[in-house]
SEVEX-16849 format. One record per residue: residue number from 0; residue in three letters; x, y, z of N, C-alpha, C in turn. Coordinates in Angstrom, 2 decimals. Layout:
BEGIN
 seq type  n_east n_north    n_up ca_east ca_north   ca_up  c_east c_north    c_up
 NUM  ALA       X       Y       Z       X        Y       Z       X       Y       Z
...
# end
This chain:
BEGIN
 seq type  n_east n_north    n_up ca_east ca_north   ca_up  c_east c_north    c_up
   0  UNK   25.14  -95.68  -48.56   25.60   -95.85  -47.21   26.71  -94.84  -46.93
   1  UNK   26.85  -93.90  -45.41   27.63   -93.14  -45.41   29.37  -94.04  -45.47
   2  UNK   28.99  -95.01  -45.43   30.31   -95.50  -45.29   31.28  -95.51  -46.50
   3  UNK   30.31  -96.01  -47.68   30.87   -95.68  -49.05   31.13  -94.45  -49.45
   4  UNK   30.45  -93.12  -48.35   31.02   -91.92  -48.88   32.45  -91.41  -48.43
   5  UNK   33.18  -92.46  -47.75   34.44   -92.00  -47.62   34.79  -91.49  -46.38
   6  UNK   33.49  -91.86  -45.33   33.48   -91.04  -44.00   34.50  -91.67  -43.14
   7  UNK   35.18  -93.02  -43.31   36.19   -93.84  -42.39   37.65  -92.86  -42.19
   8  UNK   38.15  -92.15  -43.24   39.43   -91.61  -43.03   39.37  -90.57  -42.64
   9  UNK   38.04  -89.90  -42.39   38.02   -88.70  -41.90   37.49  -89.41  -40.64
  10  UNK   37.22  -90.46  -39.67   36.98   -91.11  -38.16   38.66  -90.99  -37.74
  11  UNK   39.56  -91.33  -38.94   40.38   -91.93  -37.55   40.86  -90.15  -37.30
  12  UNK   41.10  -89.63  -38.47   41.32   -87.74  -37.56   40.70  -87.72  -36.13
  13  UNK   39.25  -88.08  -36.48   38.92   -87.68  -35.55   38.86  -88.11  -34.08
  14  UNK   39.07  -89.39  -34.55   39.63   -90.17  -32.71   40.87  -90.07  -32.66
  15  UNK   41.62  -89.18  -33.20   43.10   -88.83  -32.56   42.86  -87.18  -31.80
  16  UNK   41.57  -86.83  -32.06   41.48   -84.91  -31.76   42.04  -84.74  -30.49
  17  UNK   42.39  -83.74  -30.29   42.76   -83.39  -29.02   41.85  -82.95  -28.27
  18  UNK   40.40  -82.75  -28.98   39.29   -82.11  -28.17   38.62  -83.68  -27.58
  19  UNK   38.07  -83.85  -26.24   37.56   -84.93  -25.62   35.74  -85.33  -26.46
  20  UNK   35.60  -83.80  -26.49   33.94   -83.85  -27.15   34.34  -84.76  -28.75
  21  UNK   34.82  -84.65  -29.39   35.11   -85.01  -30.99   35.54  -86.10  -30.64
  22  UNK   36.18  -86.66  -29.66   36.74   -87.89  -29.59   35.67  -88.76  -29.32
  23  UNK   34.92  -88.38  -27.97   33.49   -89.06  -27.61   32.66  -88.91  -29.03
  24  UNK   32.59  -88.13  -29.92   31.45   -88.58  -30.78   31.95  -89.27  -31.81
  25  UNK   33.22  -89.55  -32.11   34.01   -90.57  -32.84   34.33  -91.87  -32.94
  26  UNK   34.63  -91.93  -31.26   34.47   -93.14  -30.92   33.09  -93.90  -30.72
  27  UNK   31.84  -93.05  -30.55   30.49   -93.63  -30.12   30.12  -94.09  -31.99
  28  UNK   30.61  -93.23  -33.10   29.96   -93.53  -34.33   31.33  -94.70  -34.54
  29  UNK   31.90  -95.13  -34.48   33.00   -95.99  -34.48   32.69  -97.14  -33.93
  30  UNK   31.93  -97.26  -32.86   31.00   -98.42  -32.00   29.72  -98.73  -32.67
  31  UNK   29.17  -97.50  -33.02   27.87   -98.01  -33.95   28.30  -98.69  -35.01
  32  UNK   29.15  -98.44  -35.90   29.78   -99.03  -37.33   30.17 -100.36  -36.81
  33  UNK   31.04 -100.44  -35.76   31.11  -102.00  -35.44   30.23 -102.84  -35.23
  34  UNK   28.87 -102.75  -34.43   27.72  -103.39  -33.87   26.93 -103.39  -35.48
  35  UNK   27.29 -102.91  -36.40   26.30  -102.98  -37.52   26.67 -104.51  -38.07
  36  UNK   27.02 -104.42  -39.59   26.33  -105.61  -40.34   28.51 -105.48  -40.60
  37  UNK   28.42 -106.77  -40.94   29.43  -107.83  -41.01   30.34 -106.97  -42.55
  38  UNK   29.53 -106.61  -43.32   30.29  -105.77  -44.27   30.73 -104.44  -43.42
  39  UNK   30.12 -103.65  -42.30   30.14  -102.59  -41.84   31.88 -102.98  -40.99
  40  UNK   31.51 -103.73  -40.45   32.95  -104.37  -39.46   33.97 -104.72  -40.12
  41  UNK   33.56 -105.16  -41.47   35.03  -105.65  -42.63   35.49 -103.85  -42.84
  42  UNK   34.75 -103.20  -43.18   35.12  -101.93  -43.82   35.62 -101.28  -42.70
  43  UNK   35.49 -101.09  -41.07   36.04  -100.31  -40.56   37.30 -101.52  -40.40
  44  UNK   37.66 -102.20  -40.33   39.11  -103.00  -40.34   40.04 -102.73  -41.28
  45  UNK   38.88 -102.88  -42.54   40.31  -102.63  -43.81   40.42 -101.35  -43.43
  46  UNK   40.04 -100.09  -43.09   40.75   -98.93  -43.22   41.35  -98.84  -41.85
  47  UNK   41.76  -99.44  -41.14   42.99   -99.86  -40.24   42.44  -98.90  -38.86
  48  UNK   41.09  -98.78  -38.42   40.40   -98.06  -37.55   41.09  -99.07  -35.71
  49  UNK   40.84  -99.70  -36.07   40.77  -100.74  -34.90   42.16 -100.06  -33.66
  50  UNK   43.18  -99.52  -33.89   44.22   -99.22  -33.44   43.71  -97.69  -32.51
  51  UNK   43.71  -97.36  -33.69   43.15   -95.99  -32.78   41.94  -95.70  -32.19
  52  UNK   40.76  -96.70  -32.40   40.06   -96.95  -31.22   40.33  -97.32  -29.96
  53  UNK   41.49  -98.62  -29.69   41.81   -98.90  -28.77   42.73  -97.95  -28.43
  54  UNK   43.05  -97.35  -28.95   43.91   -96.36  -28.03   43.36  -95.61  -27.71
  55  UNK   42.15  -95.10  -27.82   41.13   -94.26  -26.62   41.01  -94.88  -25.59
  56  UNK   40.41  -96.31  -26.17   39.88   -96.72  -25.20   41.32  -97.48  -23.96
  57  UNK   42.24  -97.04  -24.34   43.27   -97.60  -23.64   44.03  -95.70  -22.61
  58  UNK   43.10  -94.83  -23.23   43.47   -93.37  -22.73   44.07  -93.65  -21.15
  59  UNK   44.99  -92.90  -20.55   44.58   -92.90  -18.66   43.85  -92.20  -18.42
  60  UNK   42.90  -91.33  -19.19   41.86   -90.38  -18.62   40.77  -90.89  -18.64
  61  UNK   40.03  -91.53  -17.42   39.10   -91.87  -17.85   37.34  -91.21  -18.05
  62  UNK   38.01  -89.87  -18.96   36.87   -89.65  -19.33   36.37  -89.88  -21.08
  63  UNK   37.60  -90.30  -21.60   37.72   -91.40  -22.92   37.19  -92.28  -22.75
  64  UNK   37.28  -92.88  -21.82   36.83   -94.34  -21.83   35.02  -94.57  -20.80
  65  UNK   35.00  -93.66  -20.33   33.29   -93.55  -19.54   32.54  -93.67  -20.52
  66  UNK   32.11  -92.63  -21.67   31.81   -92.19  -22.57   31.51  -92.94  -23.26
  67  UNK   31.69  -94.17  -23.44   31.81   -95.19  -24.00   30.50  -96.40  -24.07
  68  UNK   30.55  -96.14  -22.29   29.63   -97.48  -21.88   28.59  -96.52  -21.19
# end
């Protein structure tokens, strides 16, 4: 599973980027990992993801947050 390869600490880099494109595809694989399986949702929690998702999704630009839904 890519998840066991260590790919979580290199997500939250990437939902802090300053580029909007890297953020949108960070946050969309960050939404898939959540909607998965119940181990998938424990593992993006323990590595403390949850914060800096919502803080996209809390952006005032809302082209962070379109992107989304």
């Amino acid at each position: 599973m890519v998840l066991d390869a260590g790919v979580l600490p290199l997500l939250r880099n990437l939902l802090s980027s300053s580029k909007a494109s890297i953020v949108k595809e960070a946050a969309w694989a960050a939404c898939n990992i959540l909607a998965g399986t119940e181990r998938q949702r424990e593992l993006f929690i323990a590595a403390d993801l949850l914060a800096p998702l919502v803080k996209v999704l809390s952006h005032p630009e809302p082209k962070y947050v379109f992107f989304l839904f």
